[in-house]
C-alpha positions as CSV (number, residue, x, y, z in Angstrom):
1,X,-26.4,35.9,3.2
2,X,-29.6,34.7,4.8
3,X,-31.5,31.9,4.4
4,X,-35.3,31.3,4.7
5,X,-35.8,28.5,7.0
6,X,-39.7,27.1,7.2
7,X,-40.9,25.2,10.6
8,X,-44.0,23.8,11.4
9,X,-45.6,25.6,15.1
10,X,-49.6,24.8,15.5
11,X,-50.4,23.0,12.5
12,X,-49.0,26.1,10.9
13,X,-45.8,26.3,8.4
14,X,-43.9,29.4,9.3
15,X,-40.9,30.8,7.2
16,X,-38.3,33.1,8.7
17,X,-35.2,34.2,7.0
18,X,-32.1,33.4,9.3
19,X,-28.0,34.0,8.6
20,X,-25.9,30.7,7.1
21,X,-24.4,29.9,10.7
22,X,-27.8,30.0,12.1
23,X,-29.6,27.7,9.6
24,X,-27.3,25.5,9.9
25,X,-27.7,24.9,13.8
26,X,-31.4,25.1,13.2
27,X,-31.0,21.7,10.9
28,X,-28.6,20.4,13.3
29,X,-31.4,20.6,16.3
30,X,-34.2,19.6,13.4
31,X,-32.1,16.3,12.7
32,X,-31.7,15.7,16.5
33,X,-35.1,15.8,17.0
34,X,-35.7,13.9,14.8
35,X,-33.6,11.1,16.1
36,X,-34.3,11.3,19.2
37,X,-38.4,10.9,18.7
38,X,-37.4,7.9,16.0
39,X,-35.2,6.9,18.8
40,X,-38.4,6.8,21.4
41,X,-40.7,5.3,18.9
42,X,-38.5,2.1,19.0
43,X,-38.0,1.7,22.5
44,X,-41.4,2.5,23.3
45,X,-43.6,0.6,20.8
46,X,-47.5,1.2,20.8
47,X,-49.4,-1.8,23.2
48,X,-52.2,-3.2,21.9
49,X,-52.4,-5.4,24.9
50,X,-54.6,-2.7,27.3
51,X,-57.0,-1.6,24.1
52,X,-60.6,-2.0,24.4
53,X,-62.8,-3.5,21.8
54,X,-66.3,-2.8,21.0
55,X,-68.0,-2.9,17.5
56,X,-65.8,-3.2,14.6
57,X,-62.3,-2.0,16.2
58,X,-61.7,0.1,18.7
59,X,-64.1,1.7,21.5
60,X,-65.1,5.1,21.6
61,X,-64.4,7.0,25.3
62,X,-61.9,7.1,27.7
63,X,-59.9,3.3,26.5
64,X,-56.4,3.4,27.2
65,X,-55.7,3.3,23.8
66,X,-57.8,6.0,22.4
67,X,-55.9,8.0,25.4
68,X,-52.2,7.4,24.3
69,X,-52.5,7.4,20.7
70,X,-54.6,10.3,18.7
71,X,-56.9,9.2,14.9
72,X,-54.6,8.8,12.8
73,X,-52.4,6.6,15.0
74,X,-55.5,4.3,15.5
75,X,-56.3,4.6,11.2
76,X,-52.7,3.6,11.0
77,X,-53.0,0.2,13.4
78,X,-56.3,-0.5,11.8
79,X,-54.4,-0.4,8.0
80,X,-51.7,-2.7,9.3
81,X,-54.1,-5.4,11.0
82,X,-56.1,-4.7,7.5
83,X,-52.7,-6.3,6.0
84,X,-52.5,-8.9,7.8
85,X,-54.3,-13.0,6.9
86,X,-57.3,-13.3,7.7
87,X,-56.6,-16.0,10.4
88,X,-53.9,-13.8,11.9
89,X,-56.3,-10.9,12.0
90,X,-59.1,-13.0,14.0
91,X,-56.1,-14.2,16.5
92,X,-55.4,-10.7,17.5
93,X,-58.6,-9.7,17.7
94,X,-59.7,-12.0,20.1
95,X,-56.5,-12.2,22.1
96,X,-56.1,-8.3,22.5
97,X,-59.1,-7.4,21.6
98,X,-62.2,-9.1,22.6
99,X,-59.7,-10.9,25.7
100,X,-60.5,-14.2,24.7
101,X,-57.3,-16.1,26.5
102,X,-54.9,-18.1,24.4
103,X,-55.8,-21.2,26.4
104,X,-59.1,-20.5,25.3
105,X,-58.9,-20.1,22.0
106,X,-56.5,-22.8,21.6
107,X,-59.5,-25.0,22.7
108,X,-61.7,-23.4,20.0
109,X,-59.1,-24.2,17.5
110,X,-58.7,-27.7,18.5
111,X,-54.9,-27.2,19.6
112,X,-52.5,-26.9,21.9
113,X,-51.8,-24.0,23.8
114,X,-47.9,-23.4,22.1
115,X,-49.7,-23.5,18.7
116,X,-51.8,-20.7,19.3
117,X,-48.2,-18.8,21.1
118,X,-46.2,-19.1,18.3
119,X,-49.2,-18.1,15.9
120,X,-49.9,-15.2,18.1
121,X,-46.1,-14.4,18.3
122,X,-46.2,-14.8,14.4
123,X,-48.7,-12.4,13.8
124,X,-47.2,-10.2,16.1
125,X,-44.1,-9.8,14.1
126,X,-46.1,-9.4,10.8
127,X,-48.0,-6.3,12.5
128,X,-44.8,-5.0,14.0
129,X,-43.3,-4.9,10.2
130,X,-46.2,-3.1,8.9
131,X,-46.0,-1.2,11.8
């Protein structure tokens, strides 16, 4: 009996038909995949430490963000940090960002220089669950 079995190659859905033994490897290798990139994506989490910042988020050129991660992964950070307070928001801007130094802003803020850690650290693990 065969089976049609639809892939994606270019941006491009393709359907072929394929025996029962067959499909069934080809979902065996799909689910594989798929754990192995979900797998990646964990242990290698985006940076935002290395981004450049110009205008309202990101710069546009040859930033080592814009090189590792393509639109939509940049639409997707700029949602998340969208979700974020407004005070945790203006932290990571100007940490990552803008590379204003936690001692720095720490001064600006009137506190100490653990206050504005665990803050940062804070916000961090908000982004990371939006993430």
């Amino acid at each position: 009996m065969k089976i049609k079995y639809t892939y994606q190659f270019n941006n491009e859905n393709i359907t072929i038909e394929v025996d029962e033994a067959d499909y069934e490897i080809l979902i065996t290798l799909d689910k594989e995949e798929y754990n192995a990139n979900r797998k990646h994506s964990r242990r290698y989490p985006i940076s935002l430490e290395n981004a450049d910042y110009e205008g309202d988020w990101f710069a546009d050129g040859t930033d080592i963000l814009g090189e590792l991660i393509d639109k939509q992964e940049k639409e997707h950070i700029r949602f998340a940090l969208d979700k974020l307070k407004p005070a945790q928001r203006d932290l990571i801007r100007a940490i990552y960002f803008k590379g204003v130094s936690v001692n720095d802003y720490a001064a600006q803020e009137g506190v100490d220089h653990s206050a504005i850690s665990h803050r940062l650290k804070k916000a961090y693990k908000n982004l990371k669950k939006l993430l």
